[in-house]
N, C-alpha and C positions, 0 to 999 in steps of 0.2 A: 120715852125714848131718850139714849141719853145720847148726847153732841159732845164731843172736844174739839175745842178751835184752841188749835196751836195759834203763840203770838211769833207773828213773821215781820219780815221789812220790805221794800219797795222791790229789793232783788230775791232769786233763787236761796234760799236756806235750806242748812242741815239738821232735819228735823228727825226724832221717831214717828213713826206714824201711829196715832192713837187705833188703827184700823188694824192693820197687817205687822206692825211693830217689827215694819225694817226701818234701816238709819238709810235716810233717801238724803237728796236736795230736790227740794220741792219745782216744782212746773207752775208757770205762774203763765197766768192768762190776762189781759190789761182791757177793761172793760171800762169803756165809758160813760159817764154817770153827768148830774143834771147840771153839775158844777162846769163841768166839760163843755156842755151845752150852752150856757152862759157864757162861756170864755167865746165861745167863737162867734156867737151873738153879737158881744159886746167889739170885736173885730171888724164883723161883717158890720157894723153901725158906727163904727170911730176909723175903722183903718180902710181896707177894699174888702169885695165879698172875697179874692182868691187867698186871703188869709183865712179865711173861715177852718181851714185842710189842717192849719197848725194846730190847734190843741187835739184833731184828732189820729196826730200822727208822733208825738209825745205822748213818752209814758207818763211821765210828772204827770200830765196834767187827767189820770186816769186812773180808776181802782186798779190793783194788782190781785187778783184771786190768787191761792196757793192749794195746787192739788198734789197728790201721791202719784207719781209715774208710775209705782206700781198698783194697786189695787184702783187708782182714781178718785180716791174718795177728796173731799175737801176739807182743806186744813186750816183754812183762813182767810181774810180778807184784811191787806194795808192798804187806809183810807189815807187821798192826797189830800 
C-alpha cells in the first residue's frame, strides 16, 4: 500500500490531494495526545484542578490532523 503524507502546519493549508488531485485547504481536526495530558497534570498538581480544561481547550497544546474535505482521505499530521 502506498501512503502520501502531505507536509502541513498547525493551520488549514492549500494542498493537492495525493487521493482525488483537487487543490483543497485542508480540514484539520486537533487531537489530543499524551503531551496534552501531561500539561494538565502537571496544572492540576502545581496550579488548581479547574485549570486542568486549559490545554484541552488550546490547539497549541494539541495534534492538528489534516484531511481532504473532499474525498476525506488523510493528509498529515502537525505535531506540537
Amino acid at each position: 500500500m502506498n501512503v502520501n503524507v502531505v507536509a502541513v502546519g498547525p493551520k488549514p493549508s492549500q494542498v493537492t490531494c495525493p487521493s482525488c488531485r483537487a487543490t483543497i485547504v485542508t480540514r484539520v481536526d486537533h487531537k489530543a495526545t499524551t503531551k496534552t495530558h501531561v500539561i494538565a497534570l502537571i496544572l492540576c498538581l502545581f496550579l488548581c484542578w479547574p485549570c486542568v480544561c486549559v490545554p484541552y481547550c488550546m490547539d497549541s497544546c494539541q495534534n492538528a490532523d489534516h484531511y481532504c474535505p473532499n474525498c476525506n482521505s488523510y493528509l498529515g499530521t502537525y505535531q506540537q
